[in-house]
C-alpha positions in Angstrom: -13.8 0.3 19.3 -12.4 3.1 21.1 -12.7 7.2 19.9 -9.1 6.7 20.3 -8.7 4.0 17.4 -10.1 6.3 14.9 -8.6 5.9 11.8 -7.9 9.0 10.5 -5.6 7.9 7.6 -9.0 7.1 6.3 -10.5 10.3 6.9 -8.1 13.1 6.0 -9.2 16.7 5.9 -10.1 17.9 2.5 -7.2 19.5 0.7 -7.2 23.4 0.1 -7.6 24.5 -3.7 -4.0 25.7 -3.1 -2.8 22.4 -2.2 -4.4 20.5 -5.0 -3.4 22.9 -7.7 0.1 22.2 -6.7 -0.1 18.6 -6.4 2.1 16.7 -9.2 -0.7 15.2 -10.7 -3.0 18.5 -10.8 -3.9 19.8 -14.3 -2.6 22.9 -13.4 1.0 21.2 -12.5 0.5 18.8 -15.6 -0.3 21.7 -18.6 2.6 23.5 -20.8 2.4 27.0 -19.1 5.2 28.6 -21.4 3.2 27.3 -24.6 -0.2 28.5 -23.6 0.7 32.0 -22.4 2.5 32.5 -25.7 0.0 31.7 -27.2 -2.8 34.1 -25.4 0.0 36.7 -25.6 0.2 37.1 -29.2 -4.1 36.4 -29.4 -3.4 39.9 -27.3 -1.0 41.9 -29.6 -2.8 40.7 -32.5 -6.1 42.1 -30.9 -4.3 45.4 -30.7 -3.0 45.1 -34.2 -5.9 44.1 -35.7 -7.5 47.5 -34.1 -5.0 49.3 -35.5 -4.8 48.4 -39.0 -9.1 48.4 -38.7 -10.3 51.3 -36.8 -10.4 53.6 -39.6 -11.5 51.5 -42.6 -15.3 52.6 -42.5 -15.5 50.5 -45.7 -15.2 47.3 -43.2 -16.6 48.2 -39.9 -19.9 50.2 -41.0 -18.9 53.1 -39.0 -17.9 50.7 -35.7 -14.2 51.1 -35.0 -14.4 48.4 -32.5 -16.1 45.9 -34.9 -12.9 43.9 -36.1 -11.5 44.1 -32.4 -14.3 42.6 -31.2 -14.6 40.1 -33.4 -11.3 39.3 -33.4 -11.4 38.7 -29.2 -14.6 36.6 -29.8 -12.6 34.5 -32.6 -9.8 33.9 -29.6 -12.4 33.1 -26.8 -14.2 30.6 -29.1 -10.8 28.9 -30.1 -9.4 28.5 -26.6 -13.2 27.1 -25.6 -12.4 24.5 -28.6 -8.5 23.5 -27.1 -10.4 22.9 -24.1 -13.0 21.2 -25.0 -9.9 19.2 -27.2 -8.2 18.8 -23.9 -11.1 17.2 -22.2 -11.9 14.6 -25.3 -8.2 14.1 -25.6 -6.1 13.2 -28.2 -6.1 9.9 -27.7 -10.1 9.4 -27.6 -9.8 11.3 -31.6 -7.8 8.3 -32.4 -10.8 6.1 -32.6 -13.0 8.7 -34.1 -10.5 9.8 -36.7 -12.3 9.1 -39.6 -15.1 11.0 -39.1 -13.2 14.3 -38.4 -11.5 13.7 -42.2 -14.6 13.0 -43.6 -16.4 15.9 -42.2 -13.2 17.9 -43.3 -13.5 16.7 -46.6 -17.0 17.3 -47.6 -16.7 21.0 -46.0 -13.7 21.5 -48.5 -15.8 20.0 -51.0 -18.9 22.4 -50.3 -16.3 25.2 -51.4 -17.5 24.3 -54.9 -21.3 24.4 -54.9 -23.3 27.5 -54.2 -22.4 28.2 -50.8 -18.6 28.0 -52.0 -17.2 32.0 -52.4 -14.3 33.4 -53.8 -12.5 36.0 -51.7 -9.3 37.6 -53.3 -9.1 35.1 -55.7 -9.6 32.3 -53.8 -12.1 29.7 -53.7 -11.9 28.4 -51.0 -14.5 29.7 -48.1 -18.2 28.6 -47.4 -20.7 31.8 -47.1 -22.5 31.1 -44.1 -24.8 34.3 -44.4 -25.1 37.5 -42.3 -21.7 38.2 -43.2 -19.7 35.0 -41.9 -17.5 33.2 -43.9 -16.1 29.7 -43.0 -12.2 28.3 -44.5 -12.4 24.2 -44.8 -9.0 24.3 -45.5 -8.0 25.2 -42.0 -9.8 22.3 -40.3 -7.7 20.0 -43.2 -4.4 21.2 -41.3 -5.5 19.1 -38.3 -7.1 16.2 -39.4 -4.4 15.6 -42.0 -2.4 15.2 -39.5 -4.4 13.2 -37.0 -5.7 10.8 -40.0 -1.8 10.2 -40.9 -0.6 9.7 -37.5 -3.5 7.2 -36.7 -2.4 4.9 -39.9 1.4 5.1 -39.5 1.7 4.5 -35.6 -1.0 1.6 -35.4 1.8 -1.2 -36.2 4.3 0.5 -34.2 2.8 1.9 -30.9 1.2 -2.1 -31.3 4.8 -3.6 -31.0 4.6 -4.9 -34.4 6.7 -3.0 -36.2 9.7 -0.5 -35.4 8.9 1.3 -38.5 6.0 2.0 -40.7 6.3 -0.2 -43.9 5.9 0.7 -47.2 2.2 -0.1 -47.5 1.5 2.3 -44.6 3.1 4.7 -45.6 1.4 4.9 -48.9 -2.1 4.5 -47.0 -1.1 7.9 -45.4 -0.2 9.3 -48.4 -3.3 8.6 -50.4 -4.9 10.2 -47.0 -3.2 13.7 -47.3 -3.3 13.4 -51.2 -7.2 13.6 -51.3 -7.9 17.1 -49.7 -4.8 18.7 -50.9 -5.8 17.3 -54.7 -9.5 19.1 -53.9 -8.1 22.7 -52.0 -7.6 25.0 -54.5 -5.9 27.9 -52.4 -2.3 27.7 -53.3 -1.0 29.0 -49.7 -3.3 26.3 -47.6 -1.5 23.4 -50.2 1.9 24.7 -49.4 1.6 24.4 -45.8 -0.6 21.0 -46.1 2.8 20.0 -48.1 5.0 21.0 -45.3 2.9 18.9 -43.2 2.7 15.9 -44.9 6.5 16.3 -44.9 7.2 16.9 -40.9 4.8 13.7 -40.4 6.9 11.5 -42.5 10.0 12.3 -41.2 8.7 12.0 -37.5 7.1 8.7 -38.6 10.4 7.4 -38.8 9.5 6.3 -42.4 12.1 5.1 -44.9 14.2 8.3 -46.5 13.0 7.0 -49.8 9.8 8.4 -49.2 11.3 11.6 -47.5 13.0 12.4 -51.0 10.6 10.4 -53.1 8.3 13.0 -51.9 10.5 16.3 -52.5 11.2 15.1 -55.7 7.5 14.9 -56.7 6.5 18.7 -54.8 9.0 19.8 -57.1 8.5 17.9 -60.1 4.6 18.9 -59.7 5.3 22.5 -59.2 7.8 22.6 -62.6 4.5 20.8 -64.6 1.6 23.3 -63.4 4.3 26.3 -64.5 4.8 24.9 -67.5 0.9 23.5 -68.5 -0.4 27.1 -67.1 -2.5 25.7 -64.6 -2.3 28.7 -62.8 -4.2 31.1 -62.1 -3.5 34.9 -63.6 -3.5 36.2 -59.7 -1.4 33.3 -59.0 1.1 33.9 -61.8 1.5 37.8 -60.7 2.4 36.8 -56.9 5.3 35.2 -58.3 5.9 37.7 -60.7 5.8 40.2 -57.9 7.9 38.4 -55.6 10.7 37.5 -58.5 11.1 41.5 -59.3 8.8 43.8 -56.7 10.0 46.4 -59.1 8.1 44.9 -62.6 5.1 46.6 -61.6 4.9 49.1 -58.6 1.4 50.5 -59.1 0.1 47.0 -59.9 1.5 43.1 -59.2 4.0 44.8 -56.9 2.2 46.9 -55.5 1.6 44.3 -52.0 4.8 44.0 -51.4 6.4 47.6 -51.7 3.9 48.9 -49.5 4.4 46.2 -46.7 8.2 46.7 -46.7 7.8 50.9 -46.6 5.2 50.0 -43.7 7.9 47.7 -42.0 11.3 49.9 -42.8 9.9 53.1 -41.8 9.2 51.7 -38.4 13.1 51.3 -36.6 14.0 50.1 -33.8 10.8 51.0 -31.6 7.8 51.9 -34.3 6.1 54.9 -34.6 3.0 54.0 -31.7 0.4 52.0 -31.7 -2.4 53.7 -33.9 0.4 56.2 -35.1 1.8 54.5 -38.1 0.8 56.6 -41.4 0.8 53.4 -43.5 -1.7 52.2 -42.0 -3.6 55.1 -41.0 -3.0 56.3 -44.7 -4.3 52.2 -45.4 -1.6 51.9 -47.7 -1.1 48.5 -47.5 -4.4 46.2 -48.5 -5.4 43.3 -46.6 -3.5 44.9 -43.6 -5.4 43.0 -41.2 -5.0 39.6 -42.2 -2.1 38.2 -44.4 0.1 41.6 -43.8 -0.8 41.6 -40.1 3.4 41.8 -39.8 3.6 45.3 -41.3 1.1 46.8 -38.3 3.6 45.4 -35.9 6.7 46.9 -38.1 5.6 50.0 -38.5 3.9 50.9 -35.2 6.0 48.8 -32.6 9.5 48.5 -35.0 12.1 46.1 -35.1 11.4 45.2 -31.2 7.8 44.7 -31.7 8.2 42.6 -34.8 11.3 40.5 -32.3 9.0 40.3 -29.8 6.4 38.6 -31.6 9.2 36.1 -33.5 10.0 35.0 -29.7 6.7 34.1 -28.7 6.2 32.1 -31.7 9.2 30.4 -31.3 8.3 29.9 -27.4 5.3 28.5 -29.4 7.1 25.9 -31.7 9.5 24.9 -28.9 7.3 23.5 -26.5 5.6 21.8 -29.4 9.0 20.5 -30.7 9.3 19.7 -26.6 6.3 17.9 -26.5 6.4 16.0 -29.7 10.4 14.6 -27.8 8.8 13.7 -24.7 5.8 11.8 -26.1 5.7 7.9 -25.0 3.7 6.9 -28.3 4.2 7.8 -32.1 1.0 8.8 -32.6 1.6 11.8 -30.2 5.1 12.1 -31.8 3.5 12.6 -35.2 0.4 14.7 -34.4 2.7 17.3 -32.7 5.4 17.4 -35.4 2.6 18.0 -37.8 2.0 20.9 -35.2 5.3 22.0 -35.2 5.5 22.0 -39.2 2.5 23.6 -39.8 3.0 26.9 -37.3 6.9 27.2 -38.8 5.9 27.5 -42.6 2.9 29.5 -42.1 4.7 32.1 -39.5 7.4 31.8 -41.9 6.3 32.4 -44.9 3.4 35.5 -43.3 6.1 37.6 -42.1 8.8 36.5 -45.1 5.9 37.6 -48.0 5.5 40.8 -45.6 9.6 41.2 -45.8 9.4 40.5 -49.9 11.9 37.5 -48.9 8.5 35.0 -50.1 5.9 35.0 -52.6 2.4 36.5 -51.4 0.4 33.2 -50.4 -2.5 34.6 -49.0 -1.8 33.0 -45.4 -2.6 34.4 -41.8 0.0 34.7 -38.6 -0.8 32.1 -36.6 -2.7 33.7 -33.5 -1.7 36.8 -34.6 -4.3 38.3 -37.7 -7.7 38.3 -38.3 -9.9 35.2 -39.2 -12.2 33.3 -37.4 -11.5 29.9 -39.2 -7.7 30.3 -38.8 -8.0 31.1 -34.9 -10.2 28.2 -33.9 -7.8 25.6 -36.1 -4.4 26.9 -34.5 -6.0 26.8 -31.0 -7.3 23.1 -31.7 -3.9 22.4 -32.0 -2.9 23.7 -29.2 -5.2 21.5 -27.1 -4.2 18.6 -29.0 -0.8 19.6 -27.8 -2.0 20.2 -24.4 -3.0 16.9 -24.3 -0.6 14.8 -25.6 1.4 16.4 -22.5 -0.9 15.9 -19.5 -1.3 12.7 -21.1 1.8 11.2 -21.0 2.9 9.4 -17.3 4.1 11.7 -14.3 7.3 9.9 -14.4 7.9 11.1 -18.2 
């Protein structure tokens, strides 16, 4: 064999890092760019909001203005370490390991109610890890909910036996959800596990019976605690407040005056970053977390506050883009639980911040401060992420 016959088909120069970060099948090429920078763009403005509604609260930081800035950058680097290690597991791997992500989920909502369970605002419904770190269950519930539901009503149909789940599924994915949302005791985390268990059924492709059946019963279920005062007295005031603000300014209403001065004395561009005298004054409680919104109103106005609505809705496109494009249903379902779960939440943050929704005690996705919530809404991310790379280049 001649030099001449060399077979360099066989033997092609290694490509540049350029070259394979643009080839079609590159992970680069294959992950949803628009959804991801969204994502790290409002992890970024709620960094600097977050600073701002902290920095002078010597009560929280122990002297350390940075304290809550930091933290909160460490909560985003951790959660973005989790979507990728989500990424490189893959969604569909989790399908055969389901079971032990909802069990693990359900005993750490169950711990809530022993000794290391603490009550924060209220709420019951955080695990006191010690040295000053507190853990949410609740949150983790919000993706394996989800994934547990999606596993039981697409195994008939992404196994060609069914078009549709049947009636016995569906109730199997029912009594799934049912079971942490029976043992969560934080009002706000039920709502939006509600929400969720509704966006799953109606992306299940499930029988409108169980679509209304299930309506029927949140409502129903809501009209009986009223009326058998099973709520709590804190619980009974944030409707209170939200039904007439003006029932009790100094007291029930007090929330939700203060976030709307905060937000209507901002205009169209805010008053600067670290300038608002709401929060300076800290005027509105819990600033940082579940009234993250009034920061942004105050300080960068009506555009900040727009700016931030867009990115979240670049957020719950994509997923609503992924969720269409998926090949199987049990992608379908996992990202419409996605999709559900960021739209109530973001809704109903920023409308309790506007006095347009009762105070539920719920963070901005991405956006305010919390550890737990951080690391569950960029899990979901990466099991978005997935479901897209995953799907075939043709798709």
């Amino acid at each position: 064999m001649s030099i001449h016959s060399f077979d360099t088909a066989r033997y092609e120069r290694p490509k540049s890092l350029w070259a394979r970060l643009r080839a079609r099948d590159s992970l680069a090429r294959r992950l949803d760019w628009p959804l991801l920078l969204s994502a790290l763009a409002l992890c970024v403005i709620g960094s600097l909001l977050v600073w701002s509604a902290t920095r002078n609260r010597t009560e929280l930081t122990g002297g350390d203005p940075n304290l809550f800035l930091v933290k909160h950058v460490m909560n985003a680097v951790i959660g973005i370490a989790l979507a990728a290690a989500v990424l490189w597991i893959g969604h569909r791997r989790l399908r055969s390991a389901w079971w032990l992500l909802y069990v693990l989920a359900l005993i750490l909502v169950a711990l809530v109610y022993t000794p290391v369970g603490a009550t924060i605002n209220g709420e019951r419904a955080w695990l006191n890890l010690g040295g000053g770190f507190f853990l949410q269950p609740s949150e983790f519930a919000k993706v394996t909910v989800p994934l547990a539901m999606a596993v039981v009503l697409a195994a008939k149909v992404d196994a060609g036996d069914r078009e549709h789940p049947d009636h016995r599924t569906v109730l199997l994915a029912l009594v799934l959800a049912a079971i942490p949302i029976a043992v969560i005791a934080d009002l706000g985390q039920v709502m939006v596990l509600a929400v969720i268990v509704l966006g799953v059924l109606l992306a299940s492709g499930a029988s409108n019976r169980w679509v209304f059946g299930l309506i029927t019963a949140a409502v129903a279920g809501g009209v009986a605690v009223w009326m058998l005062d099973l709520l709590d007295e804190y619980q009974i005031n944030r409707f209170a407040a939200f039904a007439n603000p003006a029932l009790d300014p100094s007291g029930v209403g007090y929330n939700t005056n203060q976030a709307r001065i905060a937000i209507g004395s901002g205009g169209l561009t805010g008053k600067g970053l670290f300038q608002g005298t709401q929060t300076t004054g800290q005027f509105v409680p819990e600033q940082q977390t579940d009234f993250i919104f009034t920061v942004a109103g105050e300080e960068l106005g009506f555009l900040g506050g727009a700016l931030i609505l867009l990115l979240l809705g670049v957020v719950m496109w994509r997923a609503c883009r992924i969720a269409m494009e998926a090949t199987d249903l049990y992608s379908t379902i996992i990202a419409a639980g996605v999709v559900a779960w960021f739209a109530f939440q973001s809704f109903e943050n920023i409308g309790m911040a506007l006095g347009i929704m009762p105070v539920a005690g719920l963070p901005l996705p991405f956006v305010s401060y919390g550890g737990t919530s951080m690391f569950a809404a960029w899990i979901a991310v990466g099991l978005l992420q997935s479901i897209r790379i995953q799907r075939p280049l043709s798709a």
